[in-house]
N, C-alpha and C positions, 0 to 999 in steps of 0.2 A: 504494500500500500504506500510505503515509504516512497518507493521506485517511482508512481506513477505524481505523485503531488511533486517531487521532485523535476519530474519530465515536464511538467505542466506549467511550472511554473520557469524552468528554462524556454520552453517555449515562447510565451508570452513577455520573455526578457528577450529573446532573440529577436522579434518582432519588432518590439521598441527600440532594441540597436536597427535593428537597417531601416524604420521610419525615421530615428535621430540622424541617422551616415548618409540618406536619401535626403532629408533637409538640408544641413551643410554641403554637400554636392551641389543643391540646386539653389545654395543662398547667394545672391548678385555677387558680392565677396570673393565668393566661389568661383561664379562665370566670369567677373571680369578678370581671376589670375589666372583660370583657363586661356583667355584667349588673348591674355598679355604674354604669359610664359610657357602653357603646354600642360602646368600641373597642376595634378588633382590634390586636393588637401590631406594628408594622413588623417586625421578625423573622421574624414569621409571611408577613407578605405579598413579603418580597423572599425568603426560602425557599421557598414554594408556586409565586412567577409566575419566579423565580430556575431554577430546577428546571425549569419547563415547555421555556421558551426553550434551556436547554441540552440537553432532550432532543430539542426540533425541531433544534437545528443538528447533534447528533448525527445523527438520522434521515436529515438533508438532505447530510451528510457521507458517509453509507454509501453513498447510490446515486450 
């Protein structure tokens, strides 16, 4: 039972990383040093790939 409130609740923190990492990506901030210099903000990238990872161990928690 432990397993599955654990999974559950990674999940729903993974979610809120790549909604946070999907924000700064797309805040002006963002675009305009996009397309001053090329790069994308680390915030951005450990929120987006930060998020994925905790929804796979979430997913792999529940079954």
């Amino acid at each position: 039972m432990n397993g599955k409130i654990l999974g559950i609740i990674l999940i729903i923190a993974g979610v809120a990383l790549v909604a946070w990492g999907y924000n700064v990506y797309d805040a002006m901030e963002s675009q305009l040093t996009r397309s001053l210099n090329g790069e994308t903000p680390i915030e951005a990238w450990i929120g987006m790939i930060g998020g994925a990872v905790c929804v796979a161990l979430g997913v792999f928690k529940l079954k």
